[in-house]
C-alpha positions as a Markdown table, in Angstrom:
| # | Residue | x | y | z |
|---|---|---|---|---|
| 1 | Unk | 0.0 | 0.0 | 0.0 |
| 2 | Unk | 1.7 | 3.2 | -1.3 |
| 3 | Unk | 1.4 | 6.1 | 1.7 |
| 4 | Unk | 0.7 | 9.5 | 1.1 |
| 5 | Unk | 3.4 | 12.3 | 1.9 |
| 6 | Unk | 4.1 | 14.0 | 4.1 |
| 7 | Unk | 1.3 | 12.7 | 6.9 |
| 8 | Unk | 2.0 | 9.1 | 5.9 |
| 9 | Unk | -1.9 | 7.6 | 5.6 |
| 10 | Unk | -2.7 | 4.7 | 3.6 |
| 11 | Unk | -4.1 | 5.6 | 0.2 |
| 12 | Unk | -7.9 | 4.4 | 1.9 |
| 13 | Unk | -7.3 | 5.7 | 5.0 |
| 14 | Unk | -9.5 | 8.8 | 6.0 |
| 15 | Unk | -7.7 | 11.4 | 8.4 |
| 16 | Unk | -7.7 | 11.6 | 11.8 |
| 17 | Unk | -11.6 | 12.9 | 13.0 |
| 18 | Unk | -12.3 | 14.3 | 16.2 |
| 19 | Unk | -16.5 | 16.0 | 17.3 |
| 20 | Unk | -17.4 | 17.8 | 19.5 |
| 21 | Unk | -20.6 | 18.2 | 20.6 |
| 22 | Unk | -22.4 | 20.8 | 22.9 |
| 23 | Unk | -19.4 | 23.5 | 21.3 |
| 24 | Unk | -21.1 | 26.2 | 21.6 |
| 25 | Unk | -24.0 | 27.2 | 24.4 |
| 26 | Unk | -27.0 | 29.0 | 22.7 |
| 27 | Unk | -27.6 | 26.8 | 19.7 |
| 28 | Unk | -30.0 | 24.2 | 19.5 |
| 29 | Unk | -27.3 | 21.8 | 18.3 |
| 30 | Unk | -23.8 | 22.3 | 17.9 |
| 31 | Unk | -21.0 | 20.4 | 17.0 |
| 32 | Unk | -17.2 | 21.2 | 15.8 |
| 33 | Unk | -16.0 | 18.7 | 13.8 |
| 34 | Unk | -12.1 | 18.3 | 13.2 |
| 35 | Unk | -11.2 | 16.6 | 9.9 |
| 36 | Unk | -7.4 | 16.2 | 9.6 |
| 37 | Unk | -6.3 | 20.1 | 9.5 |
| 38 | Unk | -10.1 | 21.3 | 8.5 |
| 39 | Unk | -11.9 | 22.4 | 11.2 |
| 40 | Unk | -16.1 | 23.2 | 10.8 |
| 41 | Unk | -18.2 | 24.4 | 13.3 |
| 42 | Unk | -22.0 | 23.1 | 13.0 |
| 43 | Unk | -24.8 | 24.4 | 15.0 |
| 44 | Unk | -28.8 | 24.2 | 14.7 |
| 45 | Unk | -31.2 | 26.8 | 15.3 |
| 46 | Unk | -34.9 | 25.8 | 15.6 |
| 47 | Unk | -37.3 | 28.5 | 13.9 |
| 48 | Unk | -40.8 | 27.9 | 15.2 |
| 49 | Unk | -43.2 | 28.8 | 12.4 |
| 50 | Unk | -41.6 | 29.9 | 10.3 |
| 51 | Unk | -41.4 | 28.0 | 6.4 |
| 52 | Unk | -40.2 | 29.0 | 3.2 |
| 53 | Unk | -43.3 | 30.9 | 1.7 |
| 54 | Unk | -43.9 | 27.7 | -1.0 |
| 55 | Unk | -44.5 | 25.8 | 1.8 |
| 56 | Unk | -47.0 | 27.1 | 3.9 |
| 57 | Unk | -50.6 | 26.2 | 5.5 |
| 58 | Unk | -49.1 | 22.4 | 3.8 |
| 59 | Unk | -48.2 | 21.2 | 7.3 |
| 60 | Unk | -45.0 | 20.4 | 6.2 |
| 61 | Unk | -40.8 | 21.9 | 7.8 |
| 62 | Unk | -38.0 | 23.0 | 6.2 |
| 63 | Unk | -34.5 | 21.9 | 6.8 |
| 64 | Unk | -32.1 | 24.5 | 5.4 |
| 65 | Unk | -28.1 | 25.5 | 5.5 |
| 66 | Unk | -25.9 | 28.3 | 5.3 |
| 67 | Unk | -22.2 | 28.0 | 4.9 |
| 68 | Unk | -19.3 | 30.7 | 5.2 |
| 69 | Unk | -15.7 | 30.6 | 5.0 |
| 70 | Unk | -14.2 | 32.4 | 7.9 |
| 71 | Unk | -11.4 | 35.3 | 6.8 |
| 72 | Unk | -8.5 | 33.2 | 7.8 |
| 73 | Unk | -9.9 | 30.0 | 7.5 |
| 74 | Unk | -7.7 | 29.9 | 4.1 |
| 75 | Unk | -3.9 | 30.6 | 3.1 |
| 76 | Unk | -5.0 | 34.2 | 2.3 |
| 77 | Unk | -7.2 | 36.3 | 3.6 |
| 78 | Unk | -11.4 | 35.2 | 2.3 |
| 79 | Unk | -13.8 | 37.8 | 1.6 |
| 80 | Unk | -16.5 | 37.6 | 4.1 |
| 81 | Unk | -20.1 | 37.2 | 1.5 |
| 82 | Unk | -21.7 | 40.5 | 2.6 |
| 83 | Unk | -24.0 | 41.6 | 0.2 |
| 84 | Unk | -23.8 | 38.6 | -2.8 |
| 85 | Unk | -23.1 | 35.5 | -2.2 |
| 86 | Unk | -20.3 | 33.6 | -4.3 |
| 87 | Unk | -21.4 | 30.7 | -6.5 |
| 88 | Unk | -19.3 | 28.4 | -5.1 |
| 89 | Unk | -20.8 | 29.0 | -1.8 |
| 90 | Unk | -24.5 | 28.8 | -2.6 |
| 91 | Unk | -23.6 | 25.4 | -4.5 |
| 92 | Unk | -22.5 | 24.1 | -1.4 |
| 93 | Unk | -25.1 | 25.1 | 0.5 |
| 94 | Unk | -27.7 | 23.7 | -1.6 |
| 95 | Unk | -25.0 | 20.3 | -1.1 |
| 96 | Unk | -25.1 | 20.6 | 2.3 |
| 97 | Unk | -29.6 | 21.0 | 2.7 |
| 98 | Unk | -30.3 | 18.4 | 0.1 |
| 99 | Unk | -28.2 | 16.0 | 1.9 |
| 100 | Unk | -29.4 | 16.8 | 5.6 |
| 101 | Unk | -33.0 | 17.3 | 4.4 |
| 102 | Unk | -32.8 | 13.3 | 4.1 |
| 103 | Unk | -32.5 | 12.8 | 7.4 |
| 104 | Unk | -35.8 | 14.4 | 8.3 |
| 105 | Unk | -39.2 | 13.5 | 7.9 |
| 106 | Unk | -40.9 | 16.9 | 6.8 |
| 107 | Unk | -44.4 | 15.9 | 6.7 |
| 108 | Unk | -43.9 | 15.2 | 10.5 |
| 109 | Unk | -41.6 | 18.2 | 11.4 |
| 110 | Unk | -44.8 | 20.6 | 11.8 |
| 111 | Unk | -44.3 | 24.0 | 10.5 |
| 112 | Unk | -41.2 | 25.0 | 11.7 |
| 113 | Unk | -37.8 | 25.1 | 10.2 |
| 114 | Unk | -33.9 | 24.1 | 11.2 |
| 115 | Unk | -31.6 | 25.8 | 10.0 |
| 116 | Unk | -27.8 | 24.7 | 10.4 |
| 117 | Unk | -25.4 | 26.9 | 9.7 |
| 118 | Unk | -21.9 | 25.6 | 8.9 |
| 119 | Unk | -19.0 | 27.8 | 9.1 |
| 120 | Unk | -15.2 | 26.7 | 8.6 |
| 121 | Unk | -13.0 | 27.8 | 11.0 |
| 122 | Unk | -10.1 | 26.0 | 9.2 |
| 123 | Unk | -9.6 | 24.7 | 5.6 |
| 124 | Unk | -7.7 | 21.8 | 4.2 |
| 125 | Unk | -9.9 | 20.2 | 2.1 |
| 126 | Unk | -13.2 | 18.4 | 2.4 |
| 127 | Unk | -15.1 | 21.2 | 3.8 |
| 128 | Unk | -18.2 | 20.3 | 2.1 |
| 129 | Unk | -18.2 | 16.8 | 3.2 |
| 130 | Unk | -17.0 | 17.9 | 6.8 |
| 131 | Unk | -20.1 | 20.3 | 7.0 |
| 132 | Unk | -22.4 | 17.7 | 6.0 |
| 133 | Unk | -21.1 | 15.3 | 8.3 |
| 134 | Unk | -20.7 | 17.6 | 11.6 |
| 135 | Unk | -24.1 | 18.7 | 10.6 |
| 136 | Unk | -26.1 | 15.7 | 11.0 |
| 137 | Unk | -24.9 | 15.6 | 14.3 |
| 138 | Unk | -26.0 | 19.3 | 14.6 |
| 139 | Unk | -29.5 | 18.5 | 13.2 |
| 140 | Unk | -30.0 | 15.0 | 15.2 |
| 141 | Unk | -29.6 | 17.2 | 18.1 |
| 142 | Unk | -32.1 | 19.8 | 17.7 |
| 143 | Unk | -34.2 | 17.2 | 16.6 |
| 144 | Unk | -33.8 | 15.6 | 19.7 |
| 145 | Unk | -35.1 | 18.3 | 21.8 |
| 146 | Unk | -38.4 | 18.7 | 19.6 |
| 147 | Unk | -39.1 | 14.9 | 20.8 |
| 148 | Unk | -38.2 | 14.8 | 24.0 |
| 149 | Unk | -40.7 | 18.5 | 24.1 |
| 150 | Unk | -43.5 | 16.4 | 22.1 |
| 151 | Unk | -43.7 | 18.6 | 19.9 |
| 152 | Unk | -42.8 | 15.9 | 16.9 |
| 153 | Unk | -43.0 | 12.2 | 17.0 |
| 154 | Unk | -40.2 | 10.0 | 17.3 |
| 155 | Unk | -40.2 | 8.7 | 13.8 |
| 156 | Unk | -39.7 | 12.2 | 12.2 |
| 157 | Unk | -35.7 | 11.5 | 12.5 |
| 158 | Unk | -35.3 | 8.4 | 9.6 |
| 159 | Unk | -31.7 | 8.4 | 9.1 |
| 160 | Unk | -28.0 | 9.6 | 9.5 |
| 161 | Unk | -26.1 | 11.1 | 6.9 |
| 162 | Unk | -21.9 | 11.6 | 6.4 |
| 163 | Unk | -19.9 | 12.3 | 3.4 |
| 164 | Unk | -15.7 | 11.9 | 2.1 |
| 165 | Unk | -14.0 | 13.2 | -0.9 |
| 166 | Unk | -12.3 | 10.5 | -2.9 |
| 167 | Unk | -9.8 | 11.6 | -5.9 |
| 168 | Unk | -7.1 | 10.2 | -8.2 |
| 169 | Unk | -4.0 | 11.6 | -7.7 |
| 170 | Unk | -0.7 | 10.5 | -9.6 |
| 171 | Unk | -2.9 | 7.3 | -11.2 |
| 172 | Unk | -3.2 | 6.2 | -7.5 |
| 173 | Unk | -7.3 | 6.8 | -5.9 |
| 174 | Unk | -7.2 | 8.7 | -2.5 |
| 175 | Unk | -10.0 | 9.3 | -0.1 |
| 176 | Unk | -10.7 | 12.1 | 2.2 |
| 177 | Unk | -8.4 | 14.4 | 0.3 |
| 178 | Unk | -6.8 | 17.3 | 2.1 |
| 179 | Unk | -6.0 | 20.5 | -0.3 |
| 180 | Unk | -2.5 | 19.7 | -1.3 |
| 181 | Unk | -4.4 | 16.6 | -2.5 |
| 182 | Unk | -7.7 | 18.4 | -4.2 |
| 183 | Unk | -5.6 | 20.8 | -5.9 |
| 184 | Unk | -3.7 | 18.6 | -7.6 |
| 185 | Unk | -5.9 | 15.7 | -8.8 |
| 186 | Unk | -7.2 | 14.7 | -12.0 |
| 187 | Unk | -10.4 | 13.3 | -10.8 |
| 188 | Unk | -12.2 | 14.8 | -7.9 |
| 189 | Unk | -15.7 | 13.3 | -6.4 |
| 190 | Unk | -17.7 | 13.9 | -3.2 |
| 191 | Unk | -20.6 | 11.2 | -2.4 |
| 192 | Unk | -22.6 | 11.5 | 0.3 |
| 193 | Unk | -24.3 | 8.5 | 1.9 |
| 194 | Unk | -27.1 | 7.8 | 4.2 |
| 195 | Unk | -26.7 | 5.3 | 7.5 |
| 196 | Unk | -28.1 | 2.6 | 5.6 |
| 197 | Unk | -25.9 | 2.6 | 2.6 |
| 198 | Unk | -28.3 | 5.0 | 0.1 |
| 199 | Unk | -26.9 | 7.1 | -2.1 |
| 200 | Unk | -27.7 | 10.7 | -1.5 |
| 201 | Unk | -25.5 | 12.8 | -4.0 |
| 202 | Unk | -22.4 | 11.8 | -6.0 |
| 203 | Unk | -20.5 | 14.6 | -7.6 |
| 204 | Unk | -17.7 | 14.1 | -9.7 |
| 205 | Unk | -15.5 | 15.7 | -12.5 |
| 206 | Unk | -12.3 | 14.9 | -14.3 |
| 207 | Unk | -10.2 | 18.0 | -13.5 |
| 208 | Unk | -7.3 | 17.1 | -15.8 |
| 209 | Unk | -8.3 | 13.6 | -18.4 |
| 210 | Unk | -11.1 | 11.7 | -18.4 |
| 211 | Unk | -11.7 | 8.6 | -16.4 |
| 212 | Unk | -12.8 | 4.7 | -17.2 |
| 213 | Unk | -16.0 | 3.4 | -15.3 |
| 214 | Unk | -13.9 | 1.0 | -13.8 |
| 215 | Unk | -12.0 | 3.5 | -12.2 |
| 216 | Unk | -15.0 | 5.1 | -10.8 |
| 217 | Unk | -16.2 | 2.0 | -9.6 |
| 218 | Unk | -13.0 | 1.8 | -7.5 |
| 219 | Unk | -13.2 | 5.1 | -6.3 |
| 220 | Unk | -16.9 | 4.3 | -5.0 |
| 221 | Unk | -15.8 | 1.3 | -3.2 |
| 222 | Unk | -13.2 | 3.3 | -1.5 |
| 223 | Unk | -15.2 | 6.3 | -0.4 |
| 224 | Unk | -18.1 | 3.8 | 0.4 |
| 225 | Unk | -15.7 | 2.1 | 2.9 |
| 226 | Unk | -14.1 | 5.6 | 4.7 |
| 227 | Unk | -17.4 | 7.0 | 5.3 |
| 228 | Unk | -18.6 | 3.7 | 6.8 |
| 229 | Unk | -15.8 | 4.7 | 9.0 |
| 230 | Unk | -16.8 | 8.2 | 9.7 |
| 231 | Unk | -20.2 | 6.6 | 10.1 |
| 232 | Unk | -19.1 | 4.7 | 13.6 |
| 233 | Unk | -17.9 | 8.3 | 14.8 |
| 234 | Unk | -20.8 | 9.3 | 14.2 |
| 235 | Unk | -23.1 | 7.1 | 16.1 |
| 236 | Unk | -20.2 | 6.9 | 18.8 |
| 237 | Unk | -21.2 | 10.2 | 19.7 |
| 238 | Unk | -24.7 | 10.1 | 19.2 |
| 239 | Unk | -25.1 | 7.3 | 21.6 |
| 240 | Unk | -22.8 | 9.6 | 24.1 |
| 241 | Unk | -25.5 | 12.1 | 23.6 |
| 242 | Unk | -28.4 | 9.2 | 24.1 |
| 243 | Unk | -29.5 | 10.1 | 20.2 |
| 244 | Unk | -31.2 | 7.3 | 18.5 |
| 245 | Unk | -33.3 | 6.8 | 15.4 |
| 246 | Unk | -36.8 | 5.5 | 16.3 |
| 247 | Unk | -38.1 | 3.0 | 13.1 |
């Protein structure tokens, strides 16, 4: 197994992870999730009544993110998104809801929203997929507290969800890339997965050449295998947190 320079993981091997939960004190949910050198901060707001306008008097909720790139967070200094927002960013953001929204039972939310807002403190790749993953935790949370208040049913929380970037990089696949890593690949691909193994999203692009099918079929069995690891984090902290999914 050929190990990547200078940190010295295995080619399948995802970085070093660390959550926290309860990271911040106001928040509904919050979590700070450590992925190798990138460092998101995840927390959930609860927003009684309140649905996007398309959405109204349907008796359905809204799960919704926002995501932001703090000023030092990079090599240089980021322009904080004042006034319009980049496109990278609302891509992501549109990543990061559409992935958490399949956690969540909407019909059974009631008319109120969550909103988790996911803003790197620290970037080295694999923000997207950090976010995602930090923010499940974030979302499980505040979903948590709307049970135990009764104010939504146990079943409303149907699944997890966690994702990993997975790349080729000098001919050899790589998952969990860090930026050295991203920046240089010639194919670069996020998937996002649920607990039980569903496919959420999968995004991916030959940066440099294009790639065989049997190639990508080798870099799904390798992200599908790291995030099966991140998965166990996961779960280790929401059973610490005495988090579980009612069926």
């Amino acid at each position: 197994m050929i190990l990547r320079n200078p940190q010295g993981r295995k080619t399948s091997e995802i970085r070093p992870y660390l959550l926290k939960a309860n990271f911040t004190r106001y928040a509904e949910g919050s979590v700070l999730i450590q992925a190798g050198h990138t460092h998101v901060l995840c927390t959930s707001s609860i927003l009684e009544e309140k649905v996007p306008h398309w959405i109204k008097e349907k008796g359905k909720g809204w799960i919704a993110a926002e995501y932001a790139l703090l000023p030092r967070s990079t090599h240089t200094r980021t322009q904080r998104e004042r006034e319009k927002m980049f496109g990278r960013t609302h891509e992501i953001q549109r990543l990061i809801s559409r992935a958490l929204r399949n956690m969540v039972r909407l019909d059974q939310l009631g008319e109120r929203s969550i909103m988790i807002d996911c803003d790197v403190l620290q970037a080295d790749g694999g923000t997207r997929c950090a976010a995602i993953t930090g923010g499940c935790i974030a979302l499980a949370m505040a979903l948590g507290k709307l049970i135990q208040l009764g104010k939504v049913p146990p079943t409303v929380w149907i699944d997890t969800v966690a994702a990993v970037s997975v790349g080729i990089h000098h001919h050899e696949i790589l998952v969990d890339l860090d930026y050295q890593e991203d920046s240089n690949c010639e194919v670069d691909m996020n998937l996002v997965l649920t607990g039980e193994g569903k496919i959420v999203e999968l995004q991916g692009a030959a940066e440099k050449k294009p790639f065989t099918k049997t190639k990508m079929d080798q870099m799904y069995q390798y992200a599908h295998q790291a995030i099966e690891e991140i998965q166990k984090i996961q779960l280790d902290l929401l059973n610490q947190l005495g988090l579980s999914i009612k069926k």
